[in-house]
C-alpha positions as CSV (number, residue, x, y, z in Angstrom):
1,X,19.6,7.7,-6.2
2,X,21.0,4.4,-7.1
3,X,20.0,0.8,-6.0
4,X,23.6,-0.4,-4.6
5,X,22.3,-3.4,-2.6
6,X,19.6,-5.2,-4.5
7,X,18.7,-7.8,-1.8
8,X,17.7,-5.4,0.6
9,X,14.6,-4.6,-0.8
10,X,13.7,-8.6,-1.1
11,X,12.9,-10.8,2.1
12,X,15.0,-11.9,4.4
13,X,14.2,-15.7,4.1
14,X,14.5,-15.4,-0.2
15,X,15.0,-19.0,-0.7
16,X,12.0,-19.8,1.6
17,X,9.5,-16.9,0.4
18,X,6.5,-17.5,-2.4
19,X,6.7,-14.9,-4.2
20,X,3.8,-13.6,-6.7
21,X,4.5,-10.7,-9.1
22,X,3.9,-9.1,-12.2
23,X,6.4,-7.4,-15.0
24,X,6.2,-5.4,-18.1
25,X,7.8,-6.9,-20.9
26,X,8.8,-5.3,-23.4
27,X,7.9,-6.3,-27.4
28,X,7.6,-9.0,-28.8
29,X,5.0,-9.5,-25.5
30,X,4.8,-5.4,-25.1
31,X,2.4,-6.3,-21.8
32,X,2.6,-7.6,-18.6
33,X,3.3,-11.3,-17.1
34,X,2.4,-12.9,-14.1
35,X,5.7,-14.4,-12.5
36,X,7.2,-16.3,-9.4
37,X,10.5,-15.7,-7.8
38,X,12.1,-19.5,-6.9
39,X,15.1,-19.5,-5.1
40,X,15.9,-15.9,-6.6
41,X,15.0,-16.9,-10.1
42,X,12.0,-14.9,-11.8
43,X,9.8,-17.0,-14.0
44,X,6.5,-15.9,-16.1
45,X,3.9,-18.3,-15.3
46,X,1.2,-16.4,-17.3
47,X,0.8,-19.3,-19.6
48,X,-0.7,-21.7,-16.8
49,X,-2.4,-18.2,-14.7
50,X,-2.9,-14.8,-16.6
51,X,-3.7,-13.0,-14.0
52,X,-2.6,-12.6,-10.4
53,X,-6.7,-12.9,-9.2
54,X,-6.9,-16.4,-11.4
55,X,-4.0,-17.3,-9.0
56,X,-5.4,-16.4,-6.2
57,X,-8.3,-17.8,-6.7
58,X,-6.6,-21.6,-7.4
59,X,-7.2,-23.7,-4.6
60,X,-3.9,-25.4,-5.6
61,X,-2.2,-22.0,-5.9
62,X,0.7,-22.7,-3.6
63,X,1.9,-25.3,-5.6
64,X,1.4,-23.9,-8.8
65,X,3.3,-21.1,-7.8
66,X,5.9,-24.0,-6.7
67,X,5.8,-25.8,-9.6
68,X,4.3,-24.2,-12.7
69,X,6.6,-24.4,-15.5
70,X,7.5,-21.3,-17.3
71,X,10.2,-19.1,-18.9
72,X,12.8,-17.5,-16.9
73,X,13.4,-14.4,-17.1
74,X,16.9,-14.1,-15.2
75,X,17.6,-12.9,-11.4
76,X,15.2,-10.9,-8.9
77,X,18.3,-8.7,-8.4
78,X,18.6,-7.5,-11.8
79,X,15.0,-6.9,-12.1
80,X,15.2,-4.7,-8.7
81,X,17.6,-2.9,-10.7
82,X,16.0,-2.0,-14.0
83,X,12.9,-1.5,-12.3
84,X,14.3,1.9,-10.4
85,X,17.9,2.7,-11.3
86,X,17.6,4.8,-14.5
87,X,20.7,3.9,-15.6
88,X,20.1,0.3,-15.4
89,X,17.0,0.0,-17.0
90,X,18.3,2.7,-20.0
91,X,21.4,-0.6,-20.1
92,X,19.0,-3.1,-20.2
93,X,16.3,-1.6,-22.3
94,X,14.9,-4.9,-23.6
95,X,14.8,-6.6,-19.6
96,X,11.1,-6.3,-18.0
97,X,10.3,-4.2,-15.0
98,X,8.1,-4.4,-11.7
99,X,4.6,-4.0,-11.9
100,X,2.4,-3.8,-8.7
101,X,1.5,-7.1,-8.2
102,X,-1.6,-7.0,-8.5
103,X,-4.2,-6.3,-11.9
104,X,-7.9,-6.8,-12.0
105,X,-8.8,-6.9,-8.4
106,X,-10.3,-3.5,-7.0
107,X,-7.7,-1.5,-4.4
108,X,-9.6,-1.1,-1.2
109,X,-8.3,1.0,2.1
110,X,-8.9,0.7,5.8
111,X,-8.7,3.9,7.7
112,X,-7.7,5.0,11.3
113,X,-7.1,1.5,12.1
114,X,-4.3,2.8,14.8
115,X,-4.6,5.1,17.8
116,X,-1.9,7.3,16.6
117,X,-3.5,7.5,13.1
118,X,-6.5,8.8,14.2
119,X,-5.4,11.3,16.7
120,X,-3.8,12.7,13.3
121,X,-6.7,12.1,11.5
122,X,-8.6,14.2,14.1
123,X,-6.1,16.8,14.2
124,X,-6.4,17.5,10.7
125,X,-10.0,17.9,10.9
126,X,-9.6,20.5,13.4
127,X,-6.8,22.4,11.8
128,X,-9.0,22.7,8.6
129,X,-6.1,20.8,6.4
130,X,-3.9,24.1,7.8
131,X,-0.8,22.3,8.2
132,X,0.6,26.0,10.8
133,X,-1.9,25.3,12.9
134,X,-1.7,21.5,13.6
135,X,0.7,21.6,16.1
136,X,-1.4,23.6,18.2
137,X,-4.7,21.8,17.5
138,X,-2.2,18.8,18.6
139,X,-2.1,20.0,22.3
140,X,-6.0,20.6,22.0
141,X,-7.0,17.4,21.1
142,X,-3.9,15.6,23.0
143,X,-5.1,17.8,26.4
144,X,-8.8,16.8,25.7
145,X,-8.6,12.7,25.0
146,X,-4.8,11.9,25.7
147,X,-2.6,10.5,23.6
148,X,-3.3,6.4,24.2
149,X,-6.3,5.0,22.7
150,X,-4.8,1.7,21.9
151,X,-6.5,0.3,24.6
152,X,-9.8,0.9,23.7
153,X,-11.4,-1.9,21.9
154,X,-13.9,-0.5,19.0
155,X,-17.6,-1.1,19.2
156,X,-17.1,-1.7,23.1
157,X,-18.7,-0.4,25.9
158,X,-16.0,1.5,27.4
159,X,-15.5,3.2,23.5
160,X,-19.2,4.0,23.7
161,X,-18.3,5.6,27.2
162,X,-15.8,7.4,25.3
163,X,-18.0,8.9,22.8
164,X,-20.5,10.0,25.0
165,X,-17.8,12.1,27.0
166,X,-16.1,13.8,24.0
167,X,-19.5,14.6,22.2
168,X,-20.3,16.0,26.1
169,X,-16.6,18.3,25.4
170,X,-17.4,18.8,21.7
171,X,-14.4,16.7,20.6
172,X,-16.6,14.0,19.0
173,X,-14.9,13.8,15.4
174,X,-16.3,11.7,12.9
175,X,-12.7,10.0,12.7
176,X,-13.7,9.1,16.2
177,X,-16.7,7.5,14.7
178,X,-14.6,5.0,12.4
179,X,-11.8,4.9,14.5
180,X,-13.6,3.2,18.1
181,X,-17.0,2.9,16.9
182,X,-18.6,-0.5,15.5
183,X,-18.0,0.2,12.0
184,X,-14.1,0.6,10.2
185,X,-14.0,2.8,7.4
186,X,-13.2,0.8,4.5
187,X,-12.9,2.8,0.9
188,X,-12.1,2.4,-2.6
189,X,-8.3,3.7,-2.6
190,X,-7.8,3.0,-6.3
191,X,-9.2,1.5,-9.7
192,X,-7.9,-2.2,-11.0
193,X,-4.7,-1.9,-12.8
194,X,-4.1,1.5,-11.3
195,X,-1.3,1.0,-8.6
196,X,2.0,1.4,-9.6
197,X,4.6,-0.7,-8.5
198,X,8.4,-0.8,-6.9
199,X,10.9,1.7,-9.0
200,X,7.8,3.4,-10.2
201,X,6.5,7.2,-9.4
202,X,4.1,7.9,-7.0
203,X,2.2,11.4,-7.9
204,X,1.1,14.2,-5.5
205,X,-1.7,16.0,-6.4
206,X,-0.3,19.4,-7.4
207,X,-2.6,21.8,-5.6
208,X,-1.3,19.8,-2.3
209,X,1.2,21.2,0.1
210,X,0.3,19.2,3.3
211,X,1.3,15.5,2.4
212,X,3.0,12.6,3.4
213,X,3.6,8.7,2.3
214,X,1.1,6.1,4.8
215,X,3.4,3.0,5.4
216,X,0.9,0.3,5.1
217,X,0.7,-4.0,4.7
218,X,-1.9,-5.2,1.8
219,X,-3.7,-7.9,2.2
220,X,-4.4,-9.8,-1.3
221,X,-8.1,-11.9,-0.8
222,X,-9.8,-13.4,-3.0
223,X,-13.2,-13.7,-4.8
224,X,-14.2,-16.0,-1.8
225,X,-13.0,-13.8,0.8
226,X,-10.0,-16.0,1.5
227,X,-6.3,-13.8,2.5
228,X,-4.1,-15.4,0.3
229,X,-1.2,-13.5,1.0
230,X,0.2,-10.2,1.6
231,X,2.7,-7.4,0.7
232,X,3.9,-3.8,1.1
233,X,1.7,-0.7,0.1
234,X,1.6,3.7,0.4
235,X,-1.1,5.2,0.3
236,X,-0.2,8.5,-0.9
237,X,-1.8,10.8,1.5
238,X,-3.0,14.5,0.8
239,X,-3.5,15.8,4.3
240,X,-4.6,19.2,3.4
241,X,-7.0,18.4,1.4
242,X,-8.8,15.2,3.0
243,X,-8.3,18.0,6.2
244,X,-10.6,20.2,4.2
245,X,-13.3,18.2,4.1
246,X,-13.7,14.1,4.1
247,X,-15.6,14.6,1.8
248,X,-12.7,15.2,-0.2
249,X,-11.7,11.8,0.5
250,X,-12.1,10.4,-2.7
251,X,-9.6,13.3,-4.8
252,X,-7.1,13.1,-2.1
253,X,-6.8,9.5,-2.2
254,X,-7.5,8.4,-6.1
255,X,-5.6,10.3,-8.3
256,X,-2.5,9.0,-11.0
257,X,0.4,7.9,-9.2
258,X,-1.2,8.1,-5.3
259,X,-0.8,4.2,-4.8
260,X,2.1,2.0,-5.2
261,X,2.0,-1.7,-4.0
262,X,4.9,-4.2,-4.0
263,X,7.3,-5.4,-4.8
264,X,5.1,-8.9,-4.3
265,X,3.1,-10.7,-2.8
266,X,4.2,-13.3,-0.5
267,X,1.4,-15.7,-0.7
268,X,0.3,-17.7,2.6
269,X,2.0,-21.0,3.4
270,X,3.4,-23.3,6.3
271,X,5.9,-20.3,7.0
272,X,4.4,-17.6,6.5
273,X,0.7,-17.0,8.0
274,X,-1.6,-14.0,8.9
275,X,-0.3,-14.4,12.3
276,X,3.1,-13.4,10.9
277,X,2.0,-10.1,9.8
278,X,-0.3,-10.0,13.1
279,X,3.2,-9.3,14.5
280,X,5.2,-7.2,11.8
281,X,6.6,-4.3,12.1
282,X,6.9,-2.0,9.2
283,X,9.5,0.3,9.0
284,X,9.6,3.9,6.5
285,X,12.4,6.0,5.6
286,X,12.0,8.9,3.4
287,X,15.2,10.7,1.9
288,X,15.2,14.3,0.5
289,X,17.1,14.3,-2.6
290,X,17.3,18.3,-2.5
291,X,17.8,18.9,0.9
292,X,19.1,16.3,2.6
293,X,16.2,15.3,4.8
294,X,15.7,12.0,6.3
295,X,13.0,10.6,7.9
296,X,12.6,7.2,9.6
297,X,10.0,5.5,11.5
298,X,8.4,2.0,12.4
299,X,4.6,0.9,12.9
300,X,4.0,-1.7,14.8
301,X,1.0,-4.7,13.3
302,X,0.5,-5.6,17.2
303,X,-1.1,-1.9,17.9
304,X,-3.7,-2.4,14.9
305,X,-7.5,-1.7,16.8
306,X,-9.3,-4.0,14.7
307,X,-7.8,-7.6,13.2
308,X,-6.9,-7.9,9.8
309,X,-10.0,-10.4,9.5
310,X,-12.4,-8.2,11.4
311,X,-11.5,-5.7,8.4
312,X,-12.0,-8.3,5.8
313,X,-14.9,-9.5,7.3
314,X,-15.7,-6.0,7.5
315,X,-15.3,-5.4,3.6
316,X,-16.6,-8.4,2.1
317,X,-19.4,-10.8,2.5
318,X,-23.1,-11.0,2.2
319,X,-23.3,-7.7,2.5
320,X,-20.7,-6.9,-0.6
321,X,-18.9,-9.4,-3.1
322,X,-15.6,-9.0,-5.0
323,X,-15.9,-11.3,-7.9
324,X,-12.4,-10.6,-8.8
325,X,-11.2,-10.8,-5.6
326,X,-9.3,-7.3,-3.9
327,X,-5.7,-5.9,-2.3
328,X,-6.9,-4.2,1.3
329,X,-4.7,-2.0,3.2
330,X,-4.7,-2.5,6.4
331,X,-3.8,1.2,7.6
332,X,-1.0,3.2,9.5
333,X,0.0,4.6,12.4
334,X,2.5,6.0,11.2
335,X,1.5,9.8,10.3
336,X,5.2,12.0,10.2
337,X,4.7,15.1,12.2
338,X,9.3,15.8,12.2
339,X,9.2,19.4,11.0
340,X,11.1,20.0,7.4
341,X,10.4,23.2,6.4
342,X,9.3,25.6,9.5
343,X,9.2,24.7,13.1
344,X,6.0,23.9,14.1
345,X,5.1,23.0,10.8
346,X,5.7,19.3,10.3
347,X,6.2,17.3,7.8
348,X,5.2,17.9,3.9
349,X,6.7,16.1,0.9
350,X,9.3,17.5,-1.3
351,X,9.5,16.6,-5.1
352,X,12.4,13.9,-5.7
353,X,11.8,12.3,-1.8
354,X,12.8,8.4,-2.0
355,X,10.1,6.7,0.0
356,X,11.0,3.1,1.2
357,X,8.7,0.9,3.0
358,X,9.8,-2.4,4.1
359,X,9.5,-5.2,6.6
360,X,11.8,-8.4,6.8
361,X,9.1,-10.9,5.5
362,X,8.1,-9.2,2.6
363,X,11.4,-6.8,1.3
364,X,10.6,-3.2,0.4
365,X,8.7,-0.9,-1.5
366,X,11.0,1.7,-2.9
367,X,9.1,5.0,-5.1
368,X,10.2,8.5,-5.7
369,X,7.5,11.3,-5.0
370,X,6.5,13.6,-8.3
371,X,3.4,15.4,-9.3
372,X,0.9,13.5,-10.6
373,X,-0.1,16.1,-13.4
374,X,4.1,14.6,-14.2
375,X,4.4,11.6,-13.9
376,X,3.5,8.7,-16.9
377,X,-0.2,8.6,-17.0
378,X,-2.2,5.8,-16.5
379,X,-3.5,4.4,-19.6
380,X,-3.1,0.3,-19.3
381,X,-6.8,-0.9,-17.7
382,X,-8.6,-3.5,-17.5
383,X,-9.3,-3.5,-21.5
384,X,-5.9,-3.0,-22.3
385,X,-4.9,-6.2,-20.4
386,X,-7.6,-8.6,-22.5
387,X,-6.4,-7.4,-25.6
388,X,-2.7,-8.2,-25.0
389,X,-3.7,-11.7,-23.2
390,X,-5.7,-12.8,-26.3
391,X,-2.9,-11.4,-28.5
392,X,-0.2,-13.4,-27.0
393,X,-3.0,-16.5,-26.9
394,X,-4.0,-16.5,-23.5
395,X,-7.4,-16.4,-22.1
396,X,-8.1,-14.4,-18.4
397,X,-9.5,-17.0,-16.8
398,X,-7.7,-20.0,-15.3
């Protein structure tokens, strides 16, 4: 699958948009570089910040990332291109390519943070990560609570209510717990330097055959808490096997390739605010290369149970610190139940799907769905990423 219309996948207002990124570039640098899209241009900035977190953590970082000088390294639209049409990049094999744009900031994940989303999650619970027999533990739960939680405020009195009437039916769930009680469920989704970015891979874990993609925003925040900005996210989801037990949670969600994030982040400004994503809607479409299959649907930010800053709040504080900052997804409600295979049996990932998450403000998020056993392993970390800094002359700390 080609890349025919490169500024598609970039934000509607380009000229307007701050956008924050990293690339690989190949040798003489043989690393990756912090850079800024300005009126479509992309320019490496990693001489004034080498790292996105030291950016992030600049109280002047709007403007830097306005006015840093730096070296250019040609159009957005070509880098789109190398960074997921094969053909391109094999043409261009000295041009740089996406990275997520994020590095040493730890990848945290909200869960069931929509109604929809956590009737799913419940139903996978019940079905025992059986994906033939989630359509009728669907009617089960869907007869027992309904279908519309989105009114119910978590922590409330009413949700408390609730629980004491489904634990009265036996359809408490501890989904239910996280998804209207007082506390969200917040977890580590993926290691610094980890996430792969647009173009790139994502991997299933090959013993899966219950998955889909989880259409998400990503908050970036600093090491004081602060959102700074915000951009597109999946988090991969193994469905079978987080169905199995949640205490599978940390396999089905962590493994190579099971998060991409990008293509940037569009830090925070006069035009673009928190309330902006409070009220984005982001769209998925997933295209099966070998069968034909496509797949589209929309979530909606305005149907999120708990605000993005009650989650921050939620994840960081007195109670726990992040130093070097972190990227939080903000969850879905978007779980695909269209049946591929077998009727009845919903949805499941096929190797070569093209999985493309966007929303106007922030462009799109295009991967292609492997193995993870497959796809390039991850071996660039934290250590990796010193090294090459002090190499080229440049320290990690701004």
């Amino acid at each position: 699958m080609s890349l025919p219309f490169p500024d598609a996948y970039l934000p509607s207002d380009l000229d307007d948009a701050l956008l924050i990124g990293r690339v690989w570039r190949p040798a003489p640098v043989d690393g990756p570089s912090v850079v800024v899209v300005r009126r479509g241009e992309v320019v490496d900035i990693t001489a004034a910040v080498p790292t996105t977190a030291d950016l992030f953590d600049r109280d002047d970082a709007v403007e830097l990332a306005r006015h840093a000088p730096g070296e250019s390294l040609g159009r957005v639209d070509a880098l789109l291109k190398a960074s997921f049409d094969p053909a391109a990049r094999a043409a261009a094999a000295e041009a740089p390519t996406l990275l997520a744009p994020c590095d040493v900031q730890p990848i945290k994940a909200c869960g069931v943070t929509f109604a929809v989303s956590l009737l799913e999650r419940v139903i996978e619970e019940h079905a025992g990560g059986d994906a033939s027999k989630a359509e009728e533990t669907r009617a089960m739960i869907h007869q027992l609570i309904g279908e519309d939680l989105s009114k119910i405020q978590p922590g409330s009195e009413s949700a408390a209510k609730l629980k004491a009437e489904l634990e009265r039916r036996g359809a408490w769930s501890q989904y239910m717990e996280v998804g209207i009680g007082p506390d969200a469920e917040v977890f580590s989704k993926s290691q610094p330097m980890s996430s792969v970015g647009f173009g790139a891979d994502v991997g299933l874990y090959p013993t899966s055959k219950w998955n889909n993609p989880e259409p998400e925003i990503v908050l970036a925040v600093n090491s004081a808490g602060r959102i700074v900005g915000a951009t597109l996210g999946n988090d991969v989801n193994l469905r079978d096997i987080e169905g199995r037990s949640a205490l599978l949670l940390g396999k089905a969600k962590d493994n190579n390739g099971s998060c991409a994030i990008g293509p940037f982040v569009r830090l925070f400004d006069g035009q673009f605010t928190l309330d902006t994503v409070r009220e984005a809607s982001v769209s998925l479409r997933i295209d099966g290369i070998d069968d034909g299959f496509v797949l589209d649907g929309v979530s909606h930010m305005r149907e999120i149970s708990r605000d993005p800053e009650d989650l921050v709040a939620q994840t960081c504080g007195a109670h726990h610190q992040y130093p070097d900052g972190f990227m939080l997804f903000l969850g879905t409600m978007f779980s695909p139940i269209k049946d591929r295979d077998t009727v009845g049996g919903g949805f499941t990932h096929h190797l070569g799907d093209v999985v493309t998450i966007s929303t106007p403000a922030l462009g799109a998020l295009v991967n292609t769905v492997r193995l993870s056993t497959t796809i390039a392993p991850w071996t660039f970390g934290v250590r990796a990423l010193y090294r090459n800094l002090a190499a080229r002359g440049l320290s990690g700390g701004a």
